[in-house]
N, C-alpha and C positions, 0 to 999 in steps of 0.2 A: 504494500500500500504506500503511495505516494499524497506526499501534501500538495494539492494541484498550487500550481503557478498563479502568481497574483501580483498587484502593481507592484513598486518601490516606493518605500514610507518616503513623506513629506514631515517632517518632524516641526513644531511651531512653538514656539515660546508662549507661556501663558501671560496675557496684559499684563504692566506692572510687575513683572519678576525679571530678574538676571538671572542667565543661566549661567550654572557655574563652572561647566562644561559640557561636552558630547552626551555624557549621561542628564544632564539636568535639562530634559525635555521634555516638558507634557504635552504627551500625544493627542490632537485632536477626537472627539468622537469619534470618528470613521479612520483613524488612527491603528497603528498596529501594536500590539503584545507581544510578548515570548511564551507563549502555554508550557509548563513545566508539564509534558505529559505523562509522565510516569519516574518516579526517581529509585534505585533498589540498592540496598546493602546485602553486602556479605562478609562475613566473620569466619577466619581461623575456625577450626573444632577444639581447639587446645583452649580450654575456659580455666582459668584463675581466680583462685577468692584473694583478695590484696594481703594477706600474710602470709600465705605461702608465696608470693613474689616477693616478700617483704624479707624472708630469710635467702631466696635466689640470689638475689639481686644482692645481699650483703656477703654472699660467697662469692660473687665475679666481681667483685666494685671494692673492697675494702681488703685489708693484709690481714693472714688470717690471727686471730684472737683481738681483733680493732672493738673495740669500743661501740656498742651498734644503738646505743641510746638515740642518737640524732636522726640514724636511719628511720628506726622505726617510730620515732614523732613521724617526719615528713610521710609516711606512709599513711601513718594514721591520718593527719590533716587534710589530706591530699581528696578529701569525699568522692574518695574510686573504693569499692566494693568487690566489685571483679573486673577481670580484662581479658582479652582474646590476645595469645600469644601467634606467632606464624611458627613454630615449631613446638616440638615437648619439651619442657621445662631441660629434660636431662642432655638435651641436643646445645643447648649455648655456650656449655662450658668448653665442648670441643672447637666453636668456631676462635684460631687462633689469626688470623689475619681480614683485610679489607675485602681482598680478593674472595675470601669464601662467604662471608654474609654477603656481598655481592650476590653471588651466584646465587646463597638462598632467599636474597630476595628477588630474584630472578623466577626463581622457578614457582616460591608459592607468589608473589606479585601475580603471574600470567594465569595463573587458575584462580584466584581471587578475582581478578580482573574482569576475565572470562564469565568469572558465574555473576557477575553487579551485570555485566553492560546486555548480556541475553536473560536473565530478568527484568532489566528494564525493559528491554525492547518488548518482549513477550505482553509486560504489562500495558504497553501503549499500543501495541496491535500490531508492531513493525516487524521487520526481520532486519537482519545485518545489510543487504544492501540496499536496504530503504535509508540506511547512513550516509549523509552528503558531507558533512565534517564530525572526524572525534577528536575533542579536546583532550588528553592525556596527562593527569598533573603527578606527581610525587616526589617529595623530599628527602627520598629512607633509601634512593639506589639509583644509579644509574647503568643505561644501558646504550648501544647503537649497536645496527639497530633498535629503534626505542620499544618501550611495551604497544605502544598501538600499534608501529608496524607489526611487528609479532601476530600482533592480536588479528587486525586485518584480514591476515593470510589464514590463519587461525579460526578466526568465524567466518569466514565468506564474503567479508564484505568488496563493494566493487574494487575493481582495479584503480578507477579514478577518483574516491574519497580522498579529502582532503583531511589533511593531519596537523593537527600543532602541540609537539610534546612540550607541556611547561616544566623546567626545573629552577625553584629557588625562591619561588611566593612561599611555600612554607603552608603555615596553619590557613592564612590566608584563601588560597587557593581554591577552596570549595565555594565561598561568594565568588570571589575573584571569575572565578570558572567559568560561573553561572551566568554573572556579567558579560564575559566578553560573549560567551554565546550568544546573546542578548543584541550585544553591537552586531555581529556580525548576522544572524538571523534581521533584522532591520533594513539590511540591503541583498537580502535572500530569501524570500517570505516564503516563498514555495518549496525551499529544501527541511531537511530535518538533519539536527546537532545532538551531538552525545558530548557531554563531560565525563570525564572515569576520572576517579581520585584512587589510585591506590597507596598506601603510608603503612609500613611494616615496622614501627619506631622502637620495635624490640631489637634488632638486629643493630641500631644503633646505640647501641649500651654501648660502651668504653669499659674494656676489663682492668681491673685494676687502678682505678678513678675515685677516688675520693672525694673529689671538686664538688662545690654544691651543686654546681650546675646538671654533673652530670648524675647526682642522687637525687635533685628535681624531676628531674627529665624520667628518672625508675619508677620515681614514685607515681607520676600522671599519665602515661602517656601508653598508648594499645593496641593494635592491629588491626586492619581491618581497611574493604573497600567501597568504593559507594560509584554509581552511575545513574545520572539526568539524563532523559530524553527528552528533546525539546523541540516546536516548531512555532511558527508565528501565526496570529490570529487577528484579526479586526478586535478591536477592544467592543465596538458594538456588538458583535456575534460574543464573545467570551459568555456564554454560559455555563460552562461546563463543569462547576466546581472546583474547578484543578485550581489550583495558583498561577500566577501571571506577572510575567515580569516587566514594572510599570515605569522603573529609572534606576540608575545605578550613580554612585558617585566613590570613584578612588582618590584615598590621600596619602600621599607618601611627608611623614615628617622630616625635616632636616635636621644634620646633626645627631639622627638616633639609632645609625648603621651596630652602633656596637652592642644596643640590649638586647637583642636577640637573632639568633641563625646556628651557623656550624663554623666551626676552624677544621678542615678538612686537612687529614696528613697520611700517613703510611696504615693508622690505625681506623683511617675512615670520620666517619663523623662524629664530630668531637662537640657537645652542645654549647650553647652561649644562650643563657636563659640570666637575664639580668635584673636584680631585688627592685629594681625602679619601675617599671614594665605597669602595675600598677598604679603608678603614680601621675605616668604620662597616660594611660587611658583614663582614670579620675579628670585628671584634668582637662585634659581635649576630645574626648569622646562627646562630651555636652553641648559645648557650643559649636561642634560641627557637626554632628546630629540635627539640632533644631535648623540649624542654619539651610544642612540640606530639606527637610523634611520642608520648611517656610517657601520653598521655591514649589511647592507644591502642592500649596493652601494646608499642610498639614503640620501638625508640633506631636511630642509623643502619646500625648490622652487619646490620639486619633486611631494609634495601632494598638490592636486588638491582640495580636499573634507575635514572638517576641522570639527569631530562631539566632541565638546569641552563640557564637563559638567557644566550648565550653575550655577554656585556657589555665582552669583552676578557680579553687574558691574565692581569691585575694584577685581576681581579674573580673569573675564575675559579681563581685561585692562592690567593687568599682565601678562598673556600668551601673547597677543597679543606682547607685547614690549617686553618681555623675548626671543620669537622668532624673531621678527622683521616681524611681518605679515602683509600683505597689508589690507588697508582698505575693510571691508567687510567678510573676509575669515574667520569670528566669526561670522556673522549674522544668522547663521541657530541657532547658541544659544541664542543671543539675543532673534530672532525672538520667543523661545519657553519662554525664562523666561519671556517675554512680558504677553504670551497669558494665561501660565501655571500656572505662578512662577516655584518655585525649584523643584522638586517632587523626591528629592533625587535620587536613585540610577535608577530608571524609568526613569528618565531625559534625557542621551544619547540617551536611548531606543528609546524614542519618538522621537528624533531628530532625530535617522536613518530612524525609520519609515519614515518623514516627505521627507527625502532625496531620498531615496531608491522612494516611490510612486511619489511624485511632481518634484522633478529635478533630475532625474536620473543621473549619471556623465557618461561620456563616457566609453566606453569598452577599460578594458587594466590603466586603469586611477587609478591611488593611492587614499587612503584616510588614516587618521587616527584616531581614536578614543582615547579621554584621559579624567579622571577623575579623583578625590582626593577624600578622605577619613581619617576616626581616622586614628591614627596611630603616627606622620600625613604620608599617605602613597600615591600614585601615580600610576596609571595602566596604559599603552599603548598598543593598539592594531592597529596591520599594519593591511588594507585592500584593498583588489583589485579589482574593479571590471569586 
């Protein structure tokens, strides 16, 4: 099944506002959408309750008879519950070099992959050559050829799909994703886009690391992939329940390259997760939030549906007070770093899934999506259902 062909959006500034860029455009009535038509996760079968990683992760990360009192605060703190590893617990101690988590994330990447992006498809009615672009995001390995080419030849999709592997958005990347698909669906109405997030961020453990960064990074962070299927729609016609994607705006701050990403060396990826990280989303999450949401007759009492990237409790305790948000209106993230942990840029992914099939928000009813990233950088994405 194909999305039949249809005009090129004319995008219009709404009277009285400044746009604040490419994304900061309200679409006309007769205007076009991004329909998120079907979005699917898939998790690892290797399930963890957070103390039995809690003792793992202090036999690969610490010298042995260390002191593990700190470990197991951060664990505790960390409101992760369980997590999906990409291997069995007893398999990590032997990966000794870059090259071999490579590879394993290689191999369960391409079958995690595999099983998000032909569930989604399934779920939206498509098949693999019904794909006109796959977006391919992941922070946790790299490859060339990438995971989508792989994938491509792997599922059937056509010869002449168009590909864009992202490496280096980080957590990011799951709005990020969804955004550019967005832009690029805009001047392609007629085709259909996939985003795959896959993030294996077990395999990024550093053995023998003490650093807090990288005893942060044990304590939160989980497996697992996610895939959007997406096509564009007249906002007039959008009936359909699904979510729709209504503007987007990125912001990269300056001068904050160093609170978070990887220092990448012999031993692979080495984390930079920085104690301030907090402090700059408290701060500037607010007045650029309202700021964008105002180019769009809306501020936050407007959004109903709240898919926040869950980056930790001391991240998401920040959003919440930086907006002034009612108790609750961050639970579907909680609820995911509970079951999940962090699973980087897959994260939102999951959470809409989880919104989008269990509590659907009412028709006509706002949402919005937001994530961070290196940089340190900030994605928004308006939604409507």
């Amino acid at each position: 099944m194909r999305v039949p062909a249809v005009d090129r959006l004319a995008p219009v500034t709404p009277p009285g506002a400044q746009a604040g860029g490419a994304g900061d455009v309200r679409p006309d009535p007769d205007g076009w959408q991004t329909v998120v038509a079907a979005v699917r996760t898939a998790l690892p079968e290797h399930r963890y309750a957070q103390d039995e990683l809690t003792e793992l992760i202090g036999d690969l990360c610490l010298a042995p008879g260390a002191d593990r009192t700190v470990l197991r605060r951060l664990h505790g703190a960390a409101g992760v519950r369980t997590r999906h590893l990409a291997l069995p617990l007893d398999q990590y101690a032997a990966l000794e070099d870059f090259g071999q988590t490579n590879a394993a994330w290689m191999a369960a990447g391409l079958e995690l992959g595999e099983r998000a992006l032909t569930s989604a498809l399934e779920a939206a009615g498509l098949t693999p050559p019904d794909v006109d672009l796959v977006v391919c995001t992941s922070i946790t390995g790299i490859a060339a050829p990438s995971l989508d080419a792989r994938l491509a030849s792997r599922m059937g999709m056509r010869p002449d799909v168009k590909r864009i592997p992202v490496f280096g958005l980080g957590c990011v990347a799951g709005a990020a994703g969804l955004a550019r698909i967005h832009d690029y669906l805009r001047g392609h109405q007629g085709e259909v886009a996939a985003l795959l997030s896959v993030e294996l961020c077990s395999l990024t453990l550093q053995q023998r690391d003490d650093s807090p960064a990288n005893l942060v990074a044990g304590a939160l962070f989980g497996d697992g992939a996610a895939a959007v299927v997406a096509h564009a729609a007249r906002a007039a016609d959008h009936r359909s329940g699904r979510p729709a994607v209504v503007a987007t705006r990125s912001l990269l701050y300056p001068d904050t390259e160093h609170l978070l990403g990887w220092t990448i060396g012999a031993g692979g990826f080495r984390p930079v997760v920085d104690a301030a990280i907090p402090d700059v989303v408290g701060a500037r999450i607010g007045p650029d939030l309202r700021g964008f949401l105002a180019v769009h007759g809306l501020d936050p009492d407007d959004i109903g549906t709240w898919i926040c990237h869950p980056g930790g409790p001391r991240i998401l305790t920040a959003v919440a007070h930086a907006l002034d948000l009612p108790d609750g209106a961050l639970e579907s993230a909680h609820r995911a770093l509970a079951v999940s942990g962090n699973m980087s840029s897959a994260s939102v992914l999951r959470i809409l899934e989880d919104v989008t099939t269990n509590a659907p928000p009412s028709p006509g009813s706002w949402g919005l999506m937001m994530a961070m990233g290196p940089g340190f950088c900030v994605e928004f994405v308006l939604l409507r259902w």
